[in-house]
N, C-alpha and C positions, 0 to 999 in steps of 0.2 A: 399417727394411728387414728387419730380421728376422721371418722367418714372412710374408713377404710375396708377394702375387702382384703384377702387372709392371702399369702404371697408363695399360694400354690394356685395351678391355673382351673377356671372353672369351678372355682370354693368359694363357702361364704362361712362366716362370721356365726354360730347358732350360741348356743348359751354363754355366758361368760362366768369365767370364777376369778377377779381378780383376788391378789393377794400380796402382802406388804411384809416382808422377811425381816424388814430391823435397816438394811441397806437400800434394798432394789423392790420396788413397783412390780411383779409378774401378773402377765396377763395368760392366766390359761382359755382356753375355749375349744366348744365343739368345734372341730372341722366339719362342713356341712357339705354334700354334695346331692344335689337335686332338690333341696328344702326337704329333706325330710324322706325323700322317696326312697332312698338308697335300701338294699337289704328287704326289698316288699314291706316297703314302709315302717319296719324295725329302724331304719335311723343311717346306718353303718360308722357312726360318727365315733372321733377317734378325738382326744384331746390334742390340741397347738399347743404353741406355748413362745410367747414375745414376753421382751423385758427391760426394762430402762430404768436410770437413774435422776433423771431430771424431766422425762417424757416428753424431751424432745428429739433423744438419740435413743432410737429402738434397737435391739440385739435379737435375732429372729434363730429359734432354736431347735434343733428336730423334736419330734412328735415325742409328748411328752410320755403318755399313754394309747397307745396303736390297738388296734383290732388284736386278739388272738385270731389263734392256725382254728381250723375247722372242728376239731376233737375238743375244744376249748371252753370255757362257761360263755365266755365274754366275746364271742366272734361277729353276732350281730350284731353289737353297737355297746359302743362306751357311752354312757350318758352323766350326765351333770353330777357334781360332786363339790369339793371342798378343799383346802389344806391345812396342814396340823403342824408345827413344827415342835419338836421339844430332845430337847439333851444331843443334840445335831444330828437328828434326822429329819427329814421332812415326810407325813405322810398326807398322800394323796388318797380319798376316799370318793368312790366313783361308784353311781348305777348301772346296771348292764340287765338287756333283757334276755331272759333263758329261755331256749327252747326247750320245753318239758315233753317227755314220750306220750307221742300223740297228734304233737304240734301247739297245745297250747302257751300261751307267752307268762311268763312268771317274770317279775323285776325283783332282784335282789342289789347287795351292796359289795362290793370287792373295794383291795386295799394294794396300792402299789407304795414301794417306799423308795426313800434318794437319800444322798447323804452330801450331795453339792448343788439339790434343788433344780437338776436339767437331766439327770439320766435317773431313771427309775425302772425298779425291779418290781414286778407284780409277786404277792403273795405267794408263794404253795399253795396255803390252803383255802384260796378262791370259793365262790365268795362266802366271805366270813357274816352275813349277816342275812337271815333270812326272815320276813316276819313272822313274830311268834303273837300271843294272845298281850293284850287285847286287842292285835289286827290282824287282819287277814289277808291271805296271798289277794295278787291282782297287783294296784297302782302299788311302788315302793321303792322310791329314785331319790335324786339331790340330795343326799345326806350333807348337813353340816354340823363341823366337828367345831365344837370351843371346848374349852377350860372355865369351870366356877367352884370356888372354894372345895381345891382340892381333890376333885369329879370331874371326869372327863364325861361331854352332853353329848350327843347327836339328833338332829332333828330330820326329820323324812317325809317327803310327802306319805302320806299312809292312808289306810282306810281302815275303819274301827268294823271288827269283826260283829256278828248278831244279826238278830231281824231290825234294823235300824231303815227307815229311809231315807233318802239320798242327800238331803240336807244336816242331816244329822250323823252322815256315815264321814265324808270328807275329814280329812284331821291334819294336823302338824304332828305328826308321831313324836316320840320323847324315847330315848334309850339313854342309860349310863355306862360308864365304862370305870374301873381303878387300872386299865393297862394296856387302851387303845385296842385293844383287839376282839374281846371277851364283851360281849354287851346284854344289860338286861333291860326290858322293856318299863317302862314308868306310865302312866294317864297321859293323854297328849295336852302336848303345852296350849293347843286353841282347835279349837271346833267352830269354824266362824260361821255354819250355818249358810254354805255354799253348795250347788250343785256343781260346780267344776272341781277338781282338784287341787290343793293346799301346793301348789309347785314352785320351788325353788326356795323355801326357805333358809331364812340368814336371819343372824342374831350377834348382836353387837354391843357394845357397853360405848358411852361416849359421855364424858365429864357428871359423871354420877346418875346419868340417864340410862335405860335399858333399851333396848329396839330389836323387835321385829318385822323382818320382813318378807313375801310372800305374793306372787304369780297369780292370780285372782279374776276369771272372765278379761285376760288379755292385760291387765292392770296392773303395774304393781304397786302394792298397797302396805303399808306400814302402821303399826301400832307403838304406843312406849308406854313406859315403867316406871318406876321409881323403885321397881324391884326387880330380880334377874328373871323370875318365872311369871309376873306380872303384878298383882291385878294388870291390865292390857286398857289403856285408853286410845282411844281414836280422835285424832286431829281432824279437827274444821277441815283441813284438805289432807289428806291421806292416801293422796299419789304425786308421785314425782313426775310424771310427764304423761302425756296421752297413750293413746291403746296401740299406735304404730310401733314406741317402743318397748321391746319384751325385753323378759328375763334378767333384767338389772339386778345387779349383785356388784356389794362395798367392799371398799377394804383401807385400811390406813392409808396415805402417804405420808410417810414425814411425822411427827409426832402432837400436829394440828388440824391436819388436815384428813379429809376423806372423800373420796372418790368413787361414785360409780360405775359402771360400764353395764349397756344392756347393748341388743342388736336391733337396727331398723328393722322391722319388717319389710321382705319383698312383695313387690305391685309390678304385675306385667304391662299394667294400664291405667289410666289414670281412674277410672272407675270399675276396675275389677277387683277382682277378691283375694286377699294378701295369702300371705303363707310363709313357713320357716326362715328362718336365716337370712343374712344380710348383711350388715354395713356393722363395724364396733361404732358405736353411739357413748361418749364419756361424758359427765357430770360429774360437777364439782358440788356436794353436800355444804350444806351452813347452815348450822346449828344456832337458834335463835335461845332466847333468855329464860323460854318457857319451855323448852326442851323441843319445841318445834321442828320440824328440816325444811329447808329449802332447798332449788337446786339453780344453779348459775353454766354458764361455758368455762371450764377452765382457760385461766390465761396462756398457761403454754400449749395450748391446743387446738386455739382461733387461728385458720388458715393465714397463711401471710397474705397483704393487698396489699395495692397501690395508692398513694396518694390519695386522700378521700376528692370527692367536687362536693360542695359543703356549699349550701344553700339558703335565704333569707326564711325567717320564719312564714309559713303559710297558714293566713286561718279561714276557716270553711265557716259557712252560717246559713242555714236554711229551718224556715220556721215549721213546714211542713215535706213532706218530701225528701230526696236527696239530694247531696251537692257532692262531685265530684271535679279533682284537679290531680291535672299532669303533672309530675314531678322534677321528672326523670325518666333513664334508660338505666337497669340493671339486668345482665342476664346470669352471670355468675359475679359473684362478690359479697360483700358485707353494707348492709344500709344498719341508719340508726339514729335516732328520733326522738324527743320526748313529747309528746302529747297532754294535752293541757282542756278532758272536753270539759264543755258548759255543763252548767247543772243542769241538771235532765234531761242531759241527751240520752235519745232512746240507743242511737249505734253509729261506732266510727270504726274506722281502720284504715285499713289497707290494701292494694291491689299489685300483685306482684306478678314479674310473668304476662301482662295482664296488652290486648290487643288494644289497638285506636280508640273501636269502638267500646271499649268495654265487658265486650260482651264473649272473649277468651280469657284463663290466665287463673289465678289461684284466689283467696280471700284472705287474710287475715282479720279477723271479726274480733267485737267487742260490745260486747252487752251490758253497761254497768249495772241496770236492773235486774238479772239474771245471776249478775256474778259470773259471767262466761267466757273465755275467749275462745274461739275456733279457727282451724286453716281446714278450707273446702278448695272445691273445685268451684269454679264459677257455673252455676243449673245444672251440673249435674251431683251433687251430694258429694261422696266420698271426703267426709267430713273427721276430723280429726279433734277433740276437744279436752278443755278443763273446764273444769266446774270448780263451785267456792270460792273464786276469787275477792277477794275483798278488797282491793283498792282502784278498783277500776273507774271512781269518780272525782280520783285525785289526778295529781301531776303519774303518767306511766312513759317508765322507759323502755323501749323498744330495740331489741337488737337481732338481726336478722342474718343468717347466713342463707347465702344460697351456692351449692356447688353439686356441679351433674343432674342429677334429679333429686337431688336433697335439699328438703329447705328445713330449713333448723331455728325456731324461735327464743329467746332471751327476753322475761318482762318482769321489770321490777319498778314498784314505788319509786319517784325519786326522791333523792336523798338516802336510799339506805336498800339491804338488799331480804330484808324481812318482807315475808312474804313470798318471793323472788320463784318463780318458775318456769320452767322451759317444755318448749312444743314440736316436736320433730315430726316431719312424715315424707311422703315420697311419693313423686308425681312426674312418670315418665316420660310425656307426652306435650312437654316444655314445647314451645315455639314460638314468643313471643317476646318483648322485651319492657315493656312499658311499668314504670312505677308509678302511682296513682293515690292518693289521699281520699277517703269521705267519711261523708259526717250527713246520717240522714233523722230526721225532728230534732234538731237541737245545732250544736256549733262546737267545734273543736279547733283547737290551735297548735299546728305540728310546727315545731320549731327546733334550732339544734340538726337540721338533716343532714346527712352525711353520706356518701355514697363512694364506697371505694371497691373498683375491680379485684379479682382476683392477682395475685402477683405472680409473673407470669416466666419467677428464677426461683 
């Protein structure tokens, strides 16, 4: 399921809800067709739904939650939601935008329910949740539902009713429930003083820590706790991957572990301008000592390959200027490397995809001054980043997929996987093979290299 598109033809991959039943791993998600266009741009998107128990035998399931008939609330498009399980049911809670007489678009919340978690009955009384004061019709989607002492929560993207302006309008709405169905509206949980929209909130408890998290100018970004409604602090790095991938949403695996799933964003080219849907993108969460997250490749989700060709360590040393070395050839596969630069080196990395002369093929960057790492295009921008990084003037480990036009980063400290963050983007316009080393004012030592094909049964 990794790096995958959705196994109906001409669909992509658009928000994900995974979710963790006590047994099985389910992955629901928009089904997308056209990014977004479908329906005159309302969406027309209908929930998937795949499921595994060890994630690496998927079970592919009809449509979880489908379009209504045209008389219907919900016929324009089902949007992003949540699941709820309790006393064996399971309920599904999903946005849908309404068209109101007139034509205007109103978003509300509807409620399908299952009782074996793969066929689901929509409500009667469609949709059961409209907003009421303190917010106002317009944006009111991704409902998520939890359980805390005894209250049933829901959170929604929202917008806070009033003469407000538009940094102070944005919200995480807050509703409660005692009977999943019946909801009254609360203060919202965060106003983060955004002009985009509070999208896709999730909220999660993990070893006495609290987390939210939240869709943010293409971002997703998270907060923690020490309580379930906050005070709300902000982490040194307080996103899980760059802005190629969206809509990431957790959920358990297994009773240690957590997982998230967002979509790559689609690029027609390699410097054009993204848009909806895409590729499922998963991350494996690691919860650090200070209640931090980090995020890594899950193991059973790294494509199979061949035999690595594992190489002598290489080190580069230029006192001004650049130094650049050939490595290799990789065009699809897995590379992987630790890097070891000199003190004050200004910037080293990598050259992937990358022509003879240099001067085609992608960048993998690193800034230790900055705190930076980046994957661009070589002169022409279409630049992908993290910020905050902190260990970038120590020993860093490198791990690289590349498959189709995906290339998908892994970097962590060695020795441990604190800190630990990963870089995905997409770059359609591949033609070259060349792997390549630099290191420009300073000297770096790439050793450990490792270069294994895709495998190819």
């Amino acid at each position: 399921m990794q790096y995958s598109l959705p196994p109906y033809r001409d669909r992509f991959v658009g928000d994900p809800m995974p979710w963790w039943d006590g047994e099985t791993f389910h992955l629901f998600y928009l089904l997308d067709e056209g990014h977004h266009s479908a329906n005159n741009g309302l969406g027309g998107h209908q929930w998937a739904h795949s499921s595994t128990k060890n994630l690496v035998h998927w079970e592919h399931h009809p449509l979880a939650i489908p379009l209504g008939s045209a008389d219907e609330f919900d016929w324009t498009s089902i949007c992003t939601g949540s699941l709820f399980a309790r006393e064996g049911t399971t309920y599904a809670y999903y946005a849908t935008r309404v068209l109101q007489p007139g034509g205007a678009v109103h978003e509300a919340v509807g409620l399908s329910t299952s009782e074996d978690s793969v066929h689901f009955t929509k409500h009667q009384g469609n949709p059961i949740l409209w907003p009421s004061e303190p917010y106002r019709n317009g944006g009111f989607r991704d409902p998520c539902v939890f359980e805390y002492d005894g209250r049933f929560h829901m959170l929604v993207t929202g917008e806070l009713a009033g003469d407000r302006n538009e940094l102070q309008r944005h919200c995480m709405a807050h509703y409660v429930s005692s009977d999943l169905l019946h909801w009254e509206p609360r203060e919202p949980l965060l106003v983060p003083g955004s002009f985009s929209a509070v999208e896709c909130p999730d909220w999660f408890e993990w070893n006495g820590w609290y987390y939210i998290t939240w869709l943010e100018h293409g971002l997703m970004t998270y907060r923690m706790s020490r309580g379930p409604f906050g005070p709300w602090q902000r982490p040194a790095v307080d996103t899980f991957d760059g802005d190629m991938l969206a809509a990431a949403k957790s959920a358990p695996f297994g009773p240690d572990r957590r997982l998230a799933v967002g979509f790559l964003r689609w690029r027609d080219g390699d410097g054009g301008p993204v848009s909806y849907a895409g590729n499922a993108i998963f991350r494996e969460l690691v919860q650090q000592s200070d209640g931090t997250l980090s995020a890594v490749f899950p193991q059973e989700l790294i494509p199979r390959t061949e035999s690595p060709h594992a190489r002598s360590s290489e080190r580069l040393d230029v006192a001004e200027g650049i130094a650049i070395r050939a490595l290799g050839n990789c065009v699809e596969g897995r590379v992987s490397c630790t890097v070891e630069p000199e003190p004050d080196t200004r910037e080293f990395g990598l050259l992937l995809r990358a022509g003879e002369a240099s001067d085609h093929g992608y960048e993998l960057h690193f800034r230790p001054e900055e705190r930076t790492v980046s994957l661009s295009t070589l002169h022409r921008g279409a630049t992908t980043a993290l910020h905050g990084v902190e260990f970038l003037k120590d020993a860093v480990v490198v791990d690289i997929i590349m498959i189709s036009d995906i290339i998908d980063v892994s970097i962590s400290p060695a020795g441990g996987t604190r800190g630990a963050h990963c870089l995905v983007t997409r770059y359609p316009e591949w033609e070259h093979t060349g792997l390549m080393a630099f290191a420009r004012d300073g000297g770096a030592r790439f050793r450990e290299l490792s270069i294994s094909p895709l495998s190819s049964t």
